[in-house]
N, C-alpha and C positions, 0 to 999 in steps of 0.2 A: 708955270708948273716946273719943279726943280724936278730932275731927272738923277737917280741914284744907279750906281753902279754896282750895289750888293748884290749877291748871287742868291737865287732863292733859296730858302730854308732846305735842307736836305731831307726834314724829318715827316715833313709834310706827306699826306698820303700819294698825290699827282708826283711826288719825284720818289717814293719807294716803287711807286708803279713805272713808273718810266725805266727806272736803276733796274728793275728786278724783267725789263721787258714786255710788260704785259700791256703793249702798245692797243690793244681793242680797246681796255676799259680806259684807259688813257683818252681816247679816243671819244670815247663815250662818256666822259667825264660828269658832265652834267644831269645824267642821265642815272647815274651809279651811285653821284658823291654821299648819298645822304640814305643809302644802304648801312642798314646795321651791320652785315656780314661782310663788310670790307675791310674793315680794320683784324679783323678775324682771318681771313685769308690773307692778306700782307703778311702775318704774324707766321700763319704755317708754312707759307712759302718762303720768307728770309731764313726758317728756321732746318729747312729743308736743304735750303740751298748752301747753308752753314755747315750742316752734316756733311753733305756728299763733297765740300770743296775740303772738308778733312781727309775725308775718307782718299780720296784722290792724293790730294798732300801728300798721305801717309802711306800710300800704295805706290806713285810716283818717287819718294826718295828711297824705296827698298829696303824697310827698317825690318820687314818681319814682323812674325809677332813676337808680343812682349808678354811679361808676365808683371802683373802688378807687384808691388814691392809689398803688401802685405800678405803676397804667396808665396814671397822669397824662402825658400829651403837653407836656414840661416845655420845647418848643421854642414850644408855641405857649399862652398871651399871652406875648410875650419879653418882656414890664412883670414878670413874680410872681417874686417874692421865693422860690425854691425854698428856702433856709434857716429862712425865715420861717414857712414852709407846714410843713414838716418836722415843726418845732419845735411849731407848734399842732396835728400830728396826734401827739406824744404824750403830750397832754391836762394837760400839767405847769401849764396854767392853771384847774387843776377844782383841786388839790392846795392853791395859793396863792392859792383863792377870788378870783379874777379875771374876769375876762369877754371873750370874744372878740371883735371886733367886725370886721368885711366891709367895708372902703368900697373904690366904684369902680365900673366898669362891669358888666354882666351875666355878663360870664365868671366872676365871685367863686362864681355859683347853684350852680356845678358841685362846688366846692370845699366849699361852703357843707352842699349834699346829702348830698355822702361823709362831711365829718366828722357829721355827725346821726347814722351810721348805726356808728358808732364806739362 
C-alpha cells in the first residue's frame, strides 16, 4: 500500500467543522455525517463568521464611517474631479498595479474612507 503525502481536501464538511471549531460534531462525525442540516449550518456559520471578522477589520483599523460613493454630495467640494473619482472607484488601478494617491485638503478623508471600504 503506497502511502500519500497530500493534505486532506479543505472543502470537505469534517475540515470546515474542524477550521470553523465546532470540535463536538467533529467528534461525532459518524453520527451527524449524513444529516441534511449540516451543510446548511456550515454555510450560516462561515458566513457569520465572515461578517463579524469584517466588521472587526473595519472597527480595528479606525476608518469611521463612510458614505457610499453614490451618496456623495457631488455639489460640494466644487474643486473634485467627479470623472476622476468615478474612475478610482472601479479599482482598474489594483488590475495595472498602480497606486492611488489623495493630495489636497481634508475633504479627500471622506473619499479616501469610502474607497478602503471597497
Amino acid at each position: 500500500m503506497k502511502k500519500t503525502n497530500e493534505p486532506p481536501d479543505p472543502n470537505t464538511p469534517q475540515s470546515r467543522l474542524h477550521r470553523l471549531g465546532l470540535f463536538g460534531l467533529v467528534s461525532r462525525w459518524k453520527e451527524v455525517a449524513t444529516q441534511p442540516w449540516i451543510e446548511q449550518l456550515l454555510q450560516i456559520e462561515e458566513a457569520e463568521r465572515k461578517r463579524r471578522s469584517l466588521d472587526r477589520r473595519l472597527r480595528n483599523a479606525r476608518i469611521g464611517s463612510f458614505k457610499a460613493i453614490d451618496r456623495f454630495d457631488w455639489t460640494w467640494p466644487t474643486n473634485v474631479d467627479r470623472q476622476a473619482i468615478e474612475e478610482l472607484f472601479s479599482l482598474a488601478f489594483i488590475d495595472d498595479c498602480e497606486n492611488a494617491i489623495f493630495l489636497g485638503p481634508n475633504e479627500q478623508v471622506t473619499l479616501c474612507s469610502t474607497l478602503s471600504t471597497y
